[in-house]
N, C-alpha and C positions, 0 to 999 in steps of 0.2 A: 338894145337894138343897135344894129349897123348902121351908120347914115352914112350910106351910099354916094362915095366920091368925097367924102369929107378931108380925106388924106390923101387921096389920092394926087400924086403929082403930073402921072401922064396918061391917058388915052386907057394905056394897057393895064395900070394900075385900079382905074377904074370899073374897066370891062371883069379885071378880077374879084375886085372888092363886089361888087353886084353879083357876078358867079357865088360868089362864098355864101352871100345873103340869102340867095332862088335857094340856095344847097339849103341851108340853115332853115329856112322858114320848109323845103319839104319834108327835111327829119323830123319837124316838130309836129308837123302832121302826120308822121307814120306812127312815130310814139304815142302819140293823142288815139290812134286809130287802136296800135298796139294796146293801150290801157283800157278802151274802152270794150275791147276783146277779151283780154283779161278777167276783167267786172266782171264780164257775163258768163266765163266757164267759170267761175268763185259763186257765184249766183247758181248756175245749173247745178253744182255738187253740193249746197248745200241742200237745195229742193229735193235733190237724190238721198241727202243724208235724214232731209225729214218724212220724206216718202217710204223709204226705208222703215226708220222708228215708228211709224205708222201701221204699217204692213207687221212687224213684230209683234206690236201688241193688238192688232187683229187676231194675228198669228196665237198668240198668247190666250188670249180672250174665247175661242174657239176650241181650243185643246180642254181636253174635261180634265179637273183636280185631279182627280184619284185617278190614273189609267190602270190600276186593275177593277175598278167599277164598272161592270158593263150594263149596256142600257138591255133590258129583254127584248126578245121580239115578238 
């Protein structure tokens, strides 16, 4: 972490050093945001990918063994 004005020698160097900090501390808020946006489509596609495998073997389950066996009517 920055400690603000620690080195600073004049006025301007200070006003800077603290600019760099505001800057620093709101990229790590947008990456934090970025990540946690991320999570959540990795999260969505896999629900997709099991909703999917699901719906298959419904799919599967439904279809009759033998398709030349017809049922009468």
């Amino acid at each position: 972490m920055i400690t603000v004005g620690a080195r600073a020698e004049t006025k301007k160097e200070a006003t800077l050093f603290k600019r760099v900090a505001n800057r620093a501390r709101g990229i790590r808020s947008e990456v934090k945001q970025l990540a946690e946006s991320v999570q959540k489509q990795v999260d969505l596609r896999e629900d997709v990918r099991e909703l999917t495998d699901l719906m298959e073997g419904a799919k599967a389950r439904a279809e009759p063994e033998d398709p030349t066996c017809e049922v009468p009517p």
